[in-house]
Residue, then its C-alpha position, 0 to 999 in steps of 0.5 A: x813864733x810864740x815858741x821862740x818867745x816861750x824860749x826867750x822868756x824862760x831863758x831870762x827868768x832863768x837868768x833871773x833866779x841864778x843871779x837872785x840865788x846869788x846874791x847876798x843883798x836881796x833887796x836892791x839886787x831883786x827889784x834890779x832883777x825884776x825890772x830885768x826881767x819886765x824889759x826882756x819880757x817886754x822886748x821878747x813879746x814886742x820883737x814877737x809882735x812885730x815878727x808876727x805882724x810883718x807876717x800877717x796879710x794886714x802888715x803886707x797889705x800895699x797901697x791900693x790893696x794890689x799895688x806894691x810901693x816904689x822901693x824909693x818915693x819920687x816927687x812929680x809935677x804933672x800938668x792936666x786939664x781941670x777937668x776931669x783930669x786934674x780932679x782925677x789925680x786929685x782923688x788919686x793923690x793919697x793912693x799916690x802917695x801910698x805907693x810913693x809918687x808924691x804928685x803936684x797938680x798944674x792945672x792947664x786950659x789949652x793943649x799946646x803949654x803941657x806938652x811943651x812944658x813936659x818936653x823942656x822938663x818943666x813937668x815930668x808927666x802931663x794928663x789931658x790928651x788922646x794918642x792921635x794928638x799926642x802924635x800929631x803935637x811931637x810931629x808938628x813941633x819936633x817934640x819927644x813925648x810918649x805915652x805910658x798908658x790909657x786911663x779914661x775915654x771922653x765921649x765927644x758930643x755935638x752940643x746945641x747952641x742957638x738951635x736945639x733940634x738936629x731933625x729941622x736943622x736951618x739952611x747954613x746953620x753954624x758949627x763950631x769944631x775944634x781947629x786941631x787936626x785930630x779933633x776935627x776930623x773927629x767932630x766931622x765924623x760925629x757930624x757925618x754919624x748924625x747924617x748932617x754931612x758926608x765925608x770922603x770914602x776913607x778919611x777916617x780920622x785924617x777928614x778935613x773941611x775939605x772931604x766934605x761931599x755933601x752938605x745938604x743942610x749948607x752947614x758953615x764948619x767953624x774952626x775954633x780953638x777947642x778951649x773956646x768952643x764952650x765960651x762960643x756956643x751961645x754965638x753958633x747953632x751947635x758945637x762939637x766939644x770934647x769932653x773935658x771942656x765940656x764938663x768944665x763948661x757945666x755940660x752934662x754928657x745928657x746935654x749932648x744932643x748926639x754922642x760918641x758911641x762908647x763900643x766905637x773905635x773912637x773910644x780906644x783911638x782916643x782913649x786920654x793917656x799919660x804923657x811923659x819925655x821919651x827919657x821917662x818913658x820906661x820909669x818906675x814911677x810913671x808905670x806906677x802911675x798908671x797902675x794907680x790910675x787903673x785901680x778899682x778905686x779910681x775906676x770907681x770914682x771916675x764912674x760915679x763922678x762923671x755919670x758916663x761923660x767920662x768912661x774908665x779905660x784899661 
């Protein structure tokens, strides 16, 4: 490269000494000549620059280090929970952007309007559930939503309202759990891991109310709206939340009084995925979006923020 500019450079001046040589006016001819020869020098080191640059690791650097921009930027509008979701891709947006997703943040307080918004395209993508609800949601309501990826898992915890202490639980104490499908059966086996009650043989994640065996302690099972399980807690002995509700609340995961084992199947069943319509499932920007997601960076945040009542997922 500093070759070709050599030759460049030598060819103008050359240029510069016949035309000087030449000339019978010597004033204006030569400061004419000088000035030439300074631009095509100045062009010659710039064009070397700018070669050399676009050559050089700093100037193939992509966004997030690793990830290389969309060829053209998209603009998306995703829905999320406030919490953790939406500060997630919040702390994201710049990193997004980088790699050409400019993102508009809609911030939701229930799990039934991002996912309708979604399949009526009044979002593009949304960030706030697990698979097993995502599932049950496109099958209860005809919908056509997909997941493109994993990116964090919340510890479900069984938090104390009126009562504090699991060992001396009263005779027909309340809980309150989630009334979906999905996050009932998975407070009921938080409940049943804890030893407060015992479930059917092979209910897993399809445990109802009724698949309850034995209930030694007369627990009343409250079925609340998820979103409602923090304003409720006061008004019941214990609750079972998850986990971005109980962080909006103000709950720290050392709040809980019993919590999902991170190691669990748990952790991977209900790993919090981006959701898009089936049209976008296969999109550029929505596997770009889960890249970025994925980034050490994010990864990074999402530990240090949320001290384990959030934990990053591949």
């Amino acid at each position: 490269m500093k070759k070709s500019f050599a030759v460049t450079l030598a060819a103008v001046l050359a240029a510069a000494s016949l035309s000087a040589c030449g000339s019978s006016n010597t004033a204006a001819p030569a400061a004419s000549t000088e000035a030439a020869v300074s631009e095509a020098a100045s062009e010659a080191a710039s064009e070397a620059g700018a070669t050399e640059a676009a050559a050089s690791p700093e100037a193939t650097e992509t966004a997030g280090g690793d990830i290389t921009p969309l060829a053209e930027s998209v603009d998306i509008k995703i829905g999320a929970s406030a919490s953790p979701h939406a500060e997630i891709l919040e702390a994201a947006k710049d990193q997004l952007a980088a790699a050409g997703i400019n993102v508009e943040i809609v911030t939701y307080n229930d799990y039934v309007q991002p996912n309708l918004a979604v399949d009526q395209g009044e979002l593009d993508a949304n960030y706030f559930q697990h698979q097993p609800y995502l599932d049950d949601f496109n099958e209860e309501h005809g919908t056509k939503i997909a997941s493109v990826g994993k990116i964090h898992y919340e510890p479900f915890g069984l938090y104390a309202g009126k009562s504090k202490d699991l060992d001396n639980i009263a005779d027909g104490a309340q809980i309150a759990v989630p009334n979906d499908t999905t996050n009932e059966a998975r407070a009921l086996q938080l409940l049943q891991d804890s030893g407060i009650i015992t479930l059917k043989d092979g209910v897993g994640l399809e445990a109802t109310k009724q698949d309850i065996v034995e209930n030694p302690h007369n627990i009343d099972i409250l079925e609340v709206e998820a979103a409602q399980i923090p304003r409720s807690i006061d008004s019941v002995d214990y609750a079972c939340m998850n986990g971005n509700y109980a962080i909006e609340a103000g709950f720290k995961p050392s709040d809980a009084l019993v919590q999902e084992n991170p190691d669990s199947d748990a952790a991977q069943t209900f790993g919090n995925v981006i959701a898009v319509s089936d049209a976008n499932k296969d999109s550029e920007w929505a596997a770009k979006l889960v890249e970025v997601l994925h980034s050490a960076e994010i990864e990074k945040y999402i530990t240090d923020t949320y001290e384990g009542g959030v934990i990053p997922v591949q």
